[in-house]
C-alpha positions in Angstrom: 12.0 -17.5 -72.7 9.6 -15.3 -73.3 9.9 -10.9 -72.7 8.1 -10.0 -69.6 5.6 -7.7 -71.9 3.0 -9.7 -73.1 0.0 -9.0 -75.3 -3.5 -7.5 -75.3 -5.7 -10.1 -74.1 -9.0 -10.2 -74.1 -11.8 -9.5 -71.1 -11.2 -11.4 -68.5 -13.8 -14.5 -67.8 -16.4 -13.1 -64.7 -15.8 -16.9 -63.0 -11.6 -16.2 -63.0 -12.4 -12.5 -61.5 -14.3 -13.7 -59.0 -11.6 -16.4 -58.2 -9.2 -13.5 -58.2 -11.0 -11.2 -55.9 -11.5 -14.3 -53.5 -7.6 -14.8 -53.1 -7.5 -11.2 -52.7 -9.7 -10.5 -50.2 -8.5 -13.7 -48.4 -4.6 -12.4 -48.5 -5.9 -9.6 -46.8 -7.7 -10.7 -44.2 -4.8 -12.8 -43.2 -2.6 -10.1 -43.2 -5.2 -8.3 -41.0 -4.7 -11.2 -38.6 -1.2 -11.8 -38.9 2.4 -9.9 -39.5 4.0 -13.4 -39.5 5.5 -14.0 -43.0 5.5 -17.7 -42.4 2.0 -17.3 -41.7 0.6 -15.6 -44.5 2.9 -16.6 -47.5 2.6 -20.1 -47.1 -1.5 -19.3 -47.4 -1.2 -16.8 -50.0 0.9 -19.5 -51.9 -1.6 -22.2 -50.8 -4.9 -20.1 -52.7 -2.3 -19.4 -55.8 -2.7 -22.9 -55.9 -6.6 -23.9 -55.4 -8.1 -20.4 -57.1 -6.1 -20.1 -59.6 -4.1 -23.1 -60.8 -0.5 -21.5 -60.1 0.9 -24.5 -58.8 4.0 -25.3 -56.4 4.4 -21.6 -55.6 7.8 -20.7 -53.5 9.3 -17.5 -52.5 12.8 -17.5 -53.0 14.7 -14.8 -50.6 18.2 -13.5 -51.2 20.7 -15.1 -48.0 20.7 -11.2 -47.2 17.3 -10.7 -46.4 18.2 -13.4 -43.0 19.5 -10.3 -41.0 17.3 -7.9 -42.8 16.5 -5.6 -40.0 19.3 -6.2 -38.6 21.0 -4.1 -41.8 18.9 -2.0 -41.7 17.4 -2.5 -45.4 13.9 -0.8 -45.0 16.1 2.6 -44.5 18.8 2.1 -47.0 18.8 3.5 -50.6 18.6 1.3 -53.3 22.2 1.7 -54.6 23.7 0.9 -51.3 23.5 -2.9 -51.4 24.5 -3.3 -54.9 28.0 -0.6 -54.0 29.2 -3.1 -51.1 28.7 -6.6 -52.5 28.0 -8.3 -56.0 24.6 -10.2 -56.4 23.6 -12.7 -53.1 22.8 -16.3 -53.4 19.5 -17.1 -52.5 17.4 -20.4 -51.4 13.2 -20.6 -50.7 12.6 -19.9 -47.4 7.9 -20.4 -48.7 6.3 -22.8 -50.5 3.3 -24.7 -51.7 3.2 -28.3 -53.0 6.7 -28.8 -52.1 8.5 -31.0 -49.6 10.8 -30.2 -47.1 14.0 -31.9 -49.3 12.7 -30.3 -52.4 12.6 -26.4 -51.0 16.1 -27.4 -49.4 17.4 -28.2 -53.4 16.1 -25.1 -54.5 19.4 -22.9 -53.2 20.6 -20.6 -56.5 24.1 -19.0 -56.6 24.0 -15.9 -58.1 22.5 -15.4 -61.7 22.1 -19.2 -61.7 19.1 -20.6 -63.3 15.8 -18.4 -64.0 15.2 -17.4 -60.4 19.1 -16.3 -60.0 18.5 -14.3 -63.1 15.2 -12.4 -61.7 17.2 -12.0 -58.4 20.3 -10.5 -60.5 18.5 -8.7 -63.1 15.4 -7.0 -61.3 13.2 -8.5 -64.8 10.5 -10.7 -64.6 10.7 -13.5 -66.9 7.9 -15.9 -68.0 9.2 -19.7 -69.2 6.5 -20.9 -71.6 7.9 -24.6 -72.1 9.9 -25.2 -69.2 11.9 -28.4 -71.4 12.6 -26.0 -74.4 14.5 -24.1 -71.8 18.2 -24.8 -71.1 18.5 -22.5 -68.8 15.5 -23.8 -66.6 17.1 -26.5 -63.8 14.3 -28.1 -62.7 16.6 -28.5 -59.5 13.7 -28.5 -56.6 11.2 -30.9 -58.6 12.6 -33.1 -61.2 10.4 -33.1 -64.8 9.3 -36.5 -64.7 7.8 -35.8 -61.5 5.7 -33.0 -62.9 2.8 -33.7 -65.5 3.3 -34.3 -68.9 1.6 -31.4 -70.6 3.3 -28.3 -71.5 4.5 -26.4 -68.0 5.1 -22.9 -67.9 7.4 -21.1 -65.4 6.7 -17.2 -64.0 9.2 -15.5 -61.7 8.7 -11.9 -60.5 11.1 -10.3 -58.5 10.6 -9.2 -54.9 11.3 -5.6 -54.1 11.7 -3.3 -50.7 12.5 0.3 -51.3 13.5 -0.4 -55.5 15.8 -3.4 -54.1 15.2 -6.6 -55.5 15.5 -9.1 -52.2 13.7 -12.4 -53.4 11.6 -13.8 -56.3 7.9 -15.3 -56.4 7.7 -18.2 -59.2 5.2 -20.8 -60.4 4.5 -23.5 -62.2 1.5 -23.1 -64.6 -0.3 -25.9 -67.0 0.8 -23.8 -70.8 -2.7 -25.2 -72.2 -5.7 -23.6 -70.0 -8.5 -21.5 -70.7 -7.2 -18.9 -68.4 -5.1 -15.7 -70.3 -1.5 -16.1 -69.0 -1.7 -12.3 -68.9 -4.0 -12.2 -66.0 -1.7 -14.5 -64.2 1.2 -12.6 -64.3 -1.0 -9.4 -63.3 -1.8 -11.0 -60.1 1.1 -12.6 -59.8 3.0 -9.1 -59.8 0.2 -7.7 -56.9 1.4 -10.2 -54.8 5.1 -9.9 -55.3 4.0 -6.3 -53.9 2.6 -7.4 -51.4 5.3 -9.8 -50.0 7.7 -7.5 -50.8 5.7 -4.8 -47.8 5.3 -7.9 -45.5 8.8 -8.2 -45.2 9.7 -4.7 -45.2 7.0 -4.3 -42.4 8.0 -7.1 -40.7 12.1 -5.8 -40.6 10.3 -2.9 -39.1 8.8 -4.4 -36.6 11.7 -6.7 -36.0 14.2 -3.5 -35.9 11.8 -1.7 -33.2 11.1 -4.7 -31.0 15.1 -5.0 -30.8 15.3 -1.3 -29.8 12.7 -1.6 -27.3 14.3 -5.0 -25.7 17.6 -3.3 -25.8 16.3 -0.6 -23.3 14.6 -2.9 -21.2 17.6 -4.4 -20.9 19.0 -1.3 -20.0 16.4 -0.1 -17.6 16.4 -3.9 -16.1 20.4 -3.5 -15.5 19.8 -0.2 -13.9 17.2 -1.1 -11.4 19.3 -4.3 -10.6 22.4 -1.7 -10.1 19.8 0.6 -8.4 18.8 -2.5 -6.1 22.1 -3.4 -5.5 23.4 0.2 -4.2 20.3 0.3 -2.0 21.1 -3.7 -0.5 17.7 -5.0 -1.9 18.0 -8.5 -2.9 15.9 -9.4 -6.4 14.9 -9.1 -10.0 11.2 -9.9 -10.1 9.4 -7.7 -11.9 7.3 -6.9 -8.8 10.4 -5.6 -7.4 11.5 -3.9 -9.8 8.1 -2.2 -10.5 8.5 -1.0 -7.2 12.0 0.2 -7.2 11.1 1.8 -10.4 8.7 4.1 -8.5 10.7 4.7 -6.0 14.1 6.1 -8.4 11.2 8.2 -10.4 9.6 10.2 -6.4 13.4 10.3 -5.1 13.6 13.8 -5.7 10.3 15.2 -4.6 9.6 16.5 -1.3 6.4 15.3 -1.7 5.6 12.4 1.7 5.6 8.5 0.5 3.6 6.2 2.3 4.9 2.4 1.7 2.3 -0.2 1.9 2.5 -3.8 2.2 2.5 -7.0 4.5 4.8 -7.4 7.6 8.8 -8.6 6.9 8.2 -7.2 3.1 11.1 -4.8 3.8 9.5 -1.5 4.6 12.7 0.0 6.2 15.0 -1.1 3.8 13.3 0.8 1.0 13.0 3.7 3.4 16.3 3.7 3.5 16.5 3.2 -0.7 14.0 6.8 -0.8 16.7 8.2 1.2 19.8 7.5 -0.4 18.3 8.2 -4.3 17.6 11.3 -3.4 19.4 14.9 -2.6 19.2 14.0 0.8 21.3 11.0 1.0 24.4 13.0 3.1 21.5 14.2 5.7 20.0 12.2 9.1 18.2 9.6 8.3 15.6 9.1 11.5 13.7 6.0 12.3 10.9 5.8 14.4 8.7 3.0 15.2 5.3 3.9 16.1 4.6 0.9 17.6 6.6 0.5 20.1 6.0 4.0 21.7 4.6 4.4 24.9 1.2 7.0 24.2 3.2 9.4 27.0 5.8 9.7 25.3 5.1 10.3 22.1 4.9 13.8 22.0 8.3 14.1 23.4 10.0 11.8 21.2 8.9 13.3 18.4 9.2 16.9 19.3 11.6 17.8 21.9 11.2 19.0 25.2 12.1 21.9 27.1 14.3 22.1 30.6 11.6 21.4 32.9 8.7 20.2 30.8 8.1 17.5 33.6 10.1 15.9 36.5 13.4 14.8 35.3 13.9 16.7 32.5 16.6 18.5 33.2 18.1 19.6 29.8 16.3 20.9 27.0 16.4 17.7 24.2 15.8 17.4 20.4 13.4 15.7 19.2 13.5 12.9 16.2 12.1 15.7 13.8 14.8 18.1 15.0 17.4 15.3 14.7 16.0 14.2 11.2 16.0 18.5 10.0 17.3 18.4 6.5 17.0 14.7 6.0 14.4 12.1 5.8 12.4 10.6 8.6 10.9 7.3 8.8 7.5 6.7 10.6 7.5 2.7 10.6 3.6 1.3 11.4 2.5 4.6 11.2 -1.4 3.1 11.9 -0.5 2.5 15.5 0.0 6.5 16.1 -2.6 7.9 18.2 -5.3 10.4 17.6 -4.0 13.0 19.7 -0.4 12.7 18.1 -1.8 12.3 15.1 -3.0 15.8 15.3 0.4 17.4 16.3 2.0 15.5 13.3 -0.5 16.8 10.9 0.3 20.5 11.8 3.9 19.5 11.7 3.5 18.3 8.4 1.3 21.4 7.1 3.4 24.1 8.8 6.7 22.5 8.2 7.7 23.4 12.2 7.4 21.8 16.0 7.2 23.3 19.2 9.0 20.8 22.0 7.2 19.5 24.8 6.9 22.6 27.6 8.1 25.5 24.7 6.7 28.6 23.1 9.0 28.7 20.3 7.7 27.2 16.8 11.2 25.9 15.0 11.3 25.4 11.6 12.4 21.8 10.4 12.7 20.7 6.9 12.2 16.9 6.8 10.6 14.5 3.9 8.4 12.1 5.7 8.3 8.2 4.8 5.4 6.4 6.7 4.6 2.3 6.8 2.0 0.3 7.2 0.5 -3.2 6.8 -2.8 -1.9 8.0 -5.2 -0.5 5.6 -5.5 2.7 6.5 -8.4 4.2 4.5 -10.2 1.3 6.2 -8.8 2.7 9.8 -10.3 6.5 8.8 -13.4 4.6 7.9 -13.3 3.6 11.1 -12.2 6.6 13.0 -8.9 5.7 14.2 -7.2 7.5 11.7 -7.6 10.8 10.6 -9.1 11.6 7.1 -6.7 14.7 6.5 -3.8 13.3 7.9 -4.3 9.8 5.6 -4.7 12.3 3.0 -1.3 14.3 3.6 0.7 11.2 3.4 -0.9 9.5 1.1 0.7 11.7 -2.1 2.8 8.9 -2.9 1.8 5.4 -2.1 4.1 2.5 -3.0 3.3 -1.1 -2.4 5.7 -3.4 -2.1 5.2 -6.8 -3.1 4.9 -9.6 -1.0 7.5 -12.5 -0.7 4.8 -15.0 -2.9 4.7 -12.1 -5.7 8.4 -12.6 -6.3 9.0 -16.1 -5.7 11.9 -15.8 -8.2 13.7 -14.0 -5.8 13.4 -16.3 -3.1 16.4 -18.4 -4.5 18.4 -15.2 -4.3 17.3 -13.9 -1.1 18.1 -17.1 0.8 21.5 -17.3 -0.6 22.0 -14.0 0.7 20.6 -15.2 4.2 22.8 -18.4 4.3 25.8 -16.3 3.5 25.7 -13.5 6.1 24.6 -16.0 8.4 27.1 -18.4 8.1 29.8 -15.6 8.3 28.5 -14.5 11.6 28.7 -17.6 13.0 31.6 -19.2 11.6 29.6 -22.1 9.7 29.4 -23.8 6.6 25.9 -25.0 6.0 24.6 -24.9 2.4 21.2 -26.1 0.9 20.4 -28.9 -1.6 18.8 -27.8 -5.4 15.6 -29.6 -3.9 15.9 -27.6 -0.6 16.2 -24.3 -2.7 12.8 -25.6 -4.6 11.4 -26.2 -1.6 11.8 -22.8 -0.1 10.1 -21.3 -3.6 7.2 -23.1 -3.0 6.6 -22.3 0.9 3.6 -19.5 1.4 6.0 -17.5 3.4 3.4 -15.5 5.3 5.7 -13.7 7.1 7.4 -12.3 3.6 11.1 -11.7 4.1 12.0 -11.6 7.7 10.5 -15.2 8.2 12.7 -16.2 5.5 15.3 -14.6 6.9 14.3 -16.3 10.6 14.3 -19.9 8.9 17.2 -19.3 7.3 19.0 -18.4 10.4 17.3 -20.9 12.5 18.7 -23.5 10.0 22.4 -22.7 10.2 22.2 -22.7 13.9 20.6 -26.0 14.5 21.3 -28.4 11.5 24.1 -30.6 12.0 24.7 -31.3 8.4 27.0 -29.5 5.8 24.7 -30.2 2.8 20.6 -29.7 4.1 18.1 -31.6 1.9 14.6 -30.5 1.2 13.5 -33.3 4.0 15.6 -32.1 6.6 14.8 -28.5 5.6 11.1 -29.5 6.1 11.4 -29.4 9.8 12.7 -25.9 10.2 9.8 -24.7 8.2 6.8 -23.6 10.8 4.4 -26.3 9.9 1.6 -24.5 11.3 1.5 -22.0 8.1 1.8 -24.3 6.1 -2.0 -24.3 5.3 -2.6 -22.4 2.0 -5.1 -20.8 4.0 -2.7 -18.7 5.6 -0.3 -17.8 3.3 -2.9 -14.9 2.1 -2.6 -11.8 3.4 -4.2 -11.7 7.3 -7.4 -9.1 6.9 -7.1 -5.9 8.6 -8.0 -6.2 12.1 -11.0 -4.2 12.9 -9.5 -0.6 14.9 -9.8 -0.1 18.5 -12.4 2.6 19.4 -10.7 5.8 20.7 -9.7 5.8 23.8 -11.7 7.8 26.8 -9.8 10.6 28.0 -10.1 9.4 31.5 -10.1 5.2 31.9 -11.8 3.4 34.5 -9.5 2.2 36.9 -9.2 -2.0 36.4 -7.2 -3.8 39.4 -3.4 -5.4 38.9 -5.0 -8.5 38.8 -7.5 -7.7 35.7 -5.8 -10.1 33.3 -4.8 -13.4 34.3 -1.5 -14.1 32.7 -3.1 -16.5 30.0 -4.9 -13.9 28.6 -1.4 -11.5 28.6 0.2 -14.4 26.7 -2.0 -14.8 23.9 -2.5 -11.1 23.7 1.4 -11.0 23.1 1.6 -14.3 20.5 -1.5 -12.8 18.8 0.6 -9.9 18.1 3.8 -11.2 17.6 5.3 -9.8 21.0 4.8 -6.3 20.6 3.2 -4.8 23.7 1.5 -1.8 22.5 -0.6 -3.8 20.3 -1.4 -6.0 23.1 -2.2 -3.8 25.7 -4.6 -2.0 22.9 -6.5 -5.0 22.4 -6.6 -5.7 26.2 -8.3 -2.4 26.4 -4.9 -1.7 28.6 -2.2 1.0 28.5 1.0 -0.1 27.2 2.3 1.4 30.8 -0.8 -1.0 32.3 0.0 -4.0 30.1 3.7 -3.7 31.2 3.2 -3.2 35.1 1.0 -6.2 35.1 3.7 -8.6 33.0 6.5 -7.9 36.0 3.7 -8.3 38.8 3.4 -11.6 37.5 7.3 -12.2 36.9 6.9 -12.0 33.1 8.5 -9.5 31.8 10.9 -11.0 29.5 8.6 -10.6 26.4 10.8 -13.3 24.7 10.0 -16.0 27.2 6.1 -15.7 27.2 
């Protein structure tokens, strides 16, 4: 066994350099490309082999180095390892030009053999006749399997931070025109090099468990977030969302929420309200919509004793009622112009004057608006105004639709089956195929047509257990077609209205036409009457002349 010092040799030949500086180069543009140990010391080990002649490389790792960054090795001293435990075993983890039952022979207790020694001793030690060695085992490959000239034997330890964690070894042919000398010097550059691959990759491997550790973290605290607020899901849509939502709760700053119909708009209203200071204050919700344009103003604001016939006490409006809390101005898009104004000033000043007052009264309210419309294309249009789309628009959050988070659907519809078999004192449940089904509907109507199916299920079904067949039928087959399940286009916005409308006869509309109005807009009158070119007040008196003013019957 020859000493790991070896003598002066003589200039190297220019066709072995250039072999050298090949492998080189070719190590490092791997190592460019990859951080995956498996990737570039099986390759590094393959080149050993086909530049240089170093033949059934392996890399031998100490049984330590399995939970290296785990330990915490790239950090430790050198001493510290050595202090709490005598020397490891080892086994190759890389090779080249062995098989898979040959790297599994090649385990080494500790100091066994000439790779336990390097492992225990930190030495490198060169074998220059592997059968005038005793303590060479041959245990991986057996001699007759290797050739019959005189084999040599290099191992080089392995180090991270002055700690000796594996060994790099070799067979080499003794008789070759090659100095053994250069060998072992490129041998020990690359015992250098695997020894900062694995250091870097324990790095790596240390930080990406820190950083999946506080996702974790974050993830359980959104979920605990959702939870508090009663929103249903994990998708990362969601939590994106929610996420937003936890980091505005304290402003005062106004939050629009954008999104589709049914994607839960109130409910994460509600969520702004309760994460922030707020939460023990009035929480106000108004829907725009389903205002009359008369009334507005008085809703909103107040009015005086005597602001018009009937008003007989003075009466707080919802921005009064809302003072110190939040209010929530649901479908927002639907406001009109003139209110629009008032709101705006509300909104700038921070006070209201009732209906029929003087007095200006101060009111300290954070505003949270909805839509589904696109608004910048409604001030395009000139339904909306530019300043007012710009003083609510400090905070936009989108929530996703029900087809972004299809993960949650499975969740969401438990939830519905629950509450909905409570209420009505039933037992229905839904198949594993039934379950699948529902994740791949379009659901076009997000949540609340979920919700609607779900309910419409446990009412009608007479079976305990629904299949996905039987489920099928509940579904409403007429948006079914993929076609529909994107999101409908903002409808173009109505013109402002005259100030003073031409008078149109009782009998304007024949009740057809009043009944699609209404299914084209899902029942809701004002957005009927406004594409009827009608008052809501209009589009009502007209529904009872003709005897239909149950809106759920038409």
């Amino acid at each position: 066994m020859a000493p790991s010092t070896l003598p002066a040799k003589p200039a190297a030949d220019p066709q072995w350099r250039a072999q050298e500086l090949l492998l080189m180069s070719e190590v490092m543009r791997l190592v460019g490309k990859s951080l995956a140990p498996e990737v570039v010391m099986r390759e590094m080990l393959h080149l050993m082999s086909e530049l240089l002649g170093l033949n059934r490389g392996r890399i031998v790792l100490a049984d330590f180095v399995g939970d290296l960054a785990l330990r915490g090795l790239a950090d430790r001293k050198p001493a510290d390892r050595t202090a709490e435990a005598p020397a490891s075993a080892s086994a190759i983890r890389y090779a080249y030009g062995l098989t898979r039952p040959e790297m599994a022979r090649g385990r080494y207790g500790p100091g066994e053999g000439i790779t336990g020694r390097v492992l225990a001793t930190a030495q490198p030690i060169i074998v220059q006749d592997i059968d005038a060695e005793p303590q060479f085992l041959a245990r991986s490959v057996a001699r007759a399997q290797l050739p019959p000239d005189t084999v040599a034997f290099i191992a080089l330890p392995i180090e991270v931070n002055r700690e000796v964690i594996g060994v790099l070894a070799c067979h080499r042919i003794r008789s070759r025109d090659r100095q053994l000398a250069d060998d072992v010097a490129v041998l020990k550059i690359l015992a250098t090099l695997a020894g900062q691959l694995l250091q870097l990759q324990a790095l790596v491997a240390d930080k990406t468990r820190a950083l999946e550790a506080k996702n974790r973290l974050l993830r359980r605290a959104l979920e605990t977030a959702a939870a508090r607020y009663g929103i249903i899901g994990t998708s990362p849509a969601l939590l994106q969302a929610l996420s937003e939502l936890e980091r505005v709760s304290e402003a005062m700053a106004s939050v629009l929420l954008l999104g589709e119909s049914g994607t839960g708009k109130e409910l994460f209203a509600r969520a702004v309200h309760l994460s922030s200071q707020r939460r023990d204050q009035p929480f106000i919700k108004v829907n725009c919509a389903a205002i009359p344009d008369t009334l507005f103003e008085s809703e909103l604001f107040g009015y005086e004793r005597g602001a018009f016939t009937g008003a007989q006490n003075a009466r707080a409006g919802w921005f009064e009622q809302a003072d110190r809390g939040t209010i929530f101005l649901d479908e927002i898009g639907e406001m009109p112009l003139a209110m629009q104004t008032k709101l705006l000033r509300t909104l700038q000043e921070g006070t209201i004057v009732r209906l029929g007052g003087k007095r200006e009264i101060k009111v300290a309210v954070r505003v949270v608006a909805a839509t589904n419309r696109d608004l910048a294309q409604d001030v395009l249009a000139g339904s909306f105004r530019r300043d007012l789309f710009y003083r609510l628009n400090v905070i936009p959050i989108r929530l996703p639709s029900l087809r972004e988070r299809r993960q949650d659907i499975r969740a969401l519809a438990v939830h519905f089956l629950s509450r909905i078999n409570q209420a009505n004192q039933r037992n229905v449940s839904l198949s594993a195929a039934a379950l699948a089904r529902l994740e791949q509907h379009p659901w076009p109507g997000n949540i609340r047509e979920l919700g609607n199916v779900i309910e419409r299920l446990v009412l009608l079904t007479d079976s305990a257990m629904v299949s996905a067949e039987e489920l099928q039928r509940f579904l409403p087959h007429e948006l079914d077609n993929p076609t529909r399940s994107q999101p409908a286009a903002p409808r173009p916005a109505a013109a402002p209205a005259p100030v003073v409308r031409d008078y149109l006869a009782a009998q304007s509309h024949p009740a057809p036409q009043l009944q699609q109005a209404l299914r084209d807009h899902g029942g809701n009158q004002s957005r009927a009457a406004q594409a009827l070119g009608l008052t809501v007040r209009q589009f009502s008196y007209r529904l009872r002349k003709l005897g239909r003013h149950n809106v759920d019957n038409v």
